[in-house]
N, C-alpha and C positions, 0 to 999 in steps of 0.2 A: 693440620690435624688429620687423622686418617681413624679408620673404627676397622676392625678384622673380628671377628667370629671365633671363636672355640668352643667347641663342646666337649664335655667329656660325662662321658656312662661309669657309674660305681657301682657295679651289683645294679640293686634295685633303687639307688639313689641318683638321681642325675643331676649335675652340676653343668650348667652354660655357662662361660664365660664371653661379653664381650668387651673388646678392650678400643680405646682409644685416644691418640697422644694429639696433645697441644701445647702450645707455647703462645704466652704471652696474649695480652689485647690491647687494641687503641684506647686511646684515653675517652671515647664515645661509645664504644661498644660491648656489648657483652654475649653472654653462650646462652642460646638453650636448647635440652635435649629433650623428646618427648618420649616415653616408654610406652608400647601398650602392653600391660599388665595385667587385663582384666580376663580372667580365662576360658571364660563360656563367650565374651563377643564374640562376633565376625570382625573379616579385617575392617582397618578406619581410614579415615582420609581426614589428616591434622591441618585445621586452616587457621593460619598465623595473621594476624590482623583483617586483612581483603583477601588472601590470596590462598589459594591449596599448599604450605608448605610441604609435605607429604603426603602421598597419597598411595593405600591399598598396602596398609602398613599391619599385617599379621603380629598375632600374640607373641611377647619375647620380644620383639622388633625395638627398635629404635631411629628417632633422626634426629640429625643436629642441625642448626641453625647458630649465624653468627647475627646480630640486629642491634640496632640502632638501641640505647638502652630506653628506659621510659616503660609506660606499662602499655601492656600489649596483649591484646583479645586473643585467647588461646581457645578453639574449636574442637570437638572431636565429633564424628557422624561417620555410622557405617558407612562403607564405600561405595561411593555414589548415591546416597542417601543428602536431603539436605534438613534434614534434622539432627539437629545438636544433641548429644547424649551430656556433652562434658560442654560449660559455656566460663571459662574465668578469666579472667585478667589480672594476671602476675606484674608485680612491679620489676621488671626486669635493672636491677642497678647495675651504674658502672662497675665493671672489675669482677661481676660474679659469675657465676656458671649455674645455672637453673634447672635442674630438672623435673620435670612435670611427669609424675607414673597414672596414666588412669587405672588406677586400681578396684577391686572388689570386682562381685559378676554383673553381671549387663544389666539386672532391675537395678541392683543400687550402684554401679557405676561411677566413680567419682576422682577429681584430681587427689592425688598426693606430692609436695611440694619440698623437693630437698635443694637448698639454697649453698653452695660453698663457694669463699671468693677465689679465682680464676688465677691461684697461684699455690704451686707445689709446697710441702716445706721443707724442701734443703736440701742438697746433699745427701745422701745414705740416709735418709727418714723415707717413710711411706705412710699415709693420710688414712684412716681406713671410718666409714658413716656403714653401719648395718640397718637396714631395713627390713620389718616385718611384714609383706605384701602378699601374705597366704591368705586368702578369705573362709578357707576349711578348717583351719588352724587356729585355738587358741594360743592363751601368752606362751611366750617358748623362753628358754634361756640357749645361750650362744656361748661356745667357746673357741677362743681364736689361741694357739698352740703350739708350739713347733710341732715338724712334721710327724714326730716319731715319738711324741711325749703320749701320756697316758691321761684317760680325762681327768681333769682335776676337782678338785671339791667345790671349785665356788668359781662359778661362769664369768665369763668376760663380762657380762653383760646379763643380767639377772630378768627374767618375767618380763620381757617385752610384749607387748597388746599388739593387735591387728593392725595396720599403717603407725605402729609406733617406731623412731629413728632417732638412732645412740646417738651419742655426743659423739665427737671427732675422738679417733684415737689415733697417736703418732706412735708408729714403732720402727725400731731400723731395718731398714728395705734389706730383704731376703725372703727363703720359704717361709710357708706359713700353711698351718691347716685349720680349717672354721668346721666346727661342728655346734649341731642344732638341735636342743631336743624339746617335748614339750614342758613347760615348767616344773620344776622339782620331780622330775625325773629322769636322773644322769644316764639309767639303762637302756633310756628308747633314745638312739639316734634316729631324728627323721632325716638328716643331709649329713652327709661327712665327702668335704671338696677333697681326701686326700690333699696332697701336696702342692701348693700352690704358690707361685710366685709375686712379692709386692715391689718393683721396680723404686730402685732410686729417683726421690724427687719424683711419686707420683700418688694421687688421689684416686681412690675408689670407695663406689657406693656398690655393697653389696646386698641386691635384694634375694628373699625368700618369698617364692612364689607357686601357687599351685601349679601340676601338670597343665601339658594343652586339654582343654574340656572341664579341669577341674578336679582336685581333692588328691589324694597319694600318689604315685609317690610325689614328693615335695622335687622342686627346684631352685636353685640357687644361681642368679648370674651376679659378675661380676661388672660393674662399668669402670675403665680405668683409664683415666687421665697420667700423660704423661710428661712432665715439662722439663 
């Protein structure tokens, strides 16, 4: 599995993307990825059962982890700090891919928990989970588009809430453009990713997320599994 970086700048909208491919698990093991999401902390240091899995891990960031399945004491503590901000234990199951976003700002600081099992679906399909991880942001609605179509009347995904996370949705792997605005109102884009690519036979969670510091412009990354 490999994770690579993309950013890209739209106007006054910015869209992160990070992407990363895997294939396959043992029949004991499973993923998890940690986000930190929260936009006003400092960076953290993610301790996975005993040990510093990650550490001095800045907003936007991410680390992956392969582990033993079973549940497993998931830490979060500014860096170098040995106090816990974030203290849970996820039940890590066989076959799945876990990821834990600490989201919202540093007083209320909290995990968010998107669970998908640890396999593509198919061929020319692509997996798409949206997530609302803007703590400035009310409900929003979401539309996912081809690249060059025009907004439509009725959102992919209607008045989503603060750490709220769509159903899976399976489309066949090509462009794609997701635009974001706030609920029942189609004329305020807060994000528009332009043009975007969803790879054959891969899973992505796409969060929305405040600036570094907090509040407009909006951000959107992409995590992208690839099998």
């Amino acid at each position: 599995m490999k994770n690579s970086p993309l950013f890209l700048t739209l106007g006054v909208t910015a869209l992160s993307l990070f992407g990363c491919g895997g294939s396959g698990h043992s029949v004991t093991e499973t993923k998890l990825r940690v986000v930190h999401a929260s936009p006003n902390a400092p960076n953290v240091d993610v301790v996975v059962g005993s040990a510093v899995a990650f550490s001095n891990v800045p907003y936007f960031s991410e680390g992956l982890r392969t582990l033993p399945a079973g549940t497993t004491q998931v830490r979060v503590r500014a860096t170098g700090s040995t106090t816990d901000v974030i203290n849970a234990s996820p039940i890590l199951a066989i076959g799945n891919y876990t990821t834990i976003l600490a989201v919202n700002n540093l007083a209320q600081i909290e995990p968010l928990v998107v669970t998908e099992p640890d396999l593509g679906p198919g061929i020319g399909q692509a997996r798409v989970r949206l997530v609302h991880a803007s703590p400035s942001t009310g409900n929003v609605d979401i539309y996912v588009t081809a690249p060059t179509a025009t907004l439509p009347a009725t959102p992919t995904v209607a008045n989503v809430p603060f750490k709220g996370v769509s159903a899976a949705l399976t489309v066949a792997a090509g462009n794609y453009r997701v635009r974001i605005t706030p609920a029942g109102t189609p004329g305020t884009i807060a994000i528009d990713t332009g043009s975007i690519a969803l790879p054959s036979n891969s899973v992505t969670i796409a969060a929305a997320l405040d600036k570094a510091s907090g509040g407009s412009p909006l951000t959107a990354r992409l995590y992208t599994t690839s099998y």
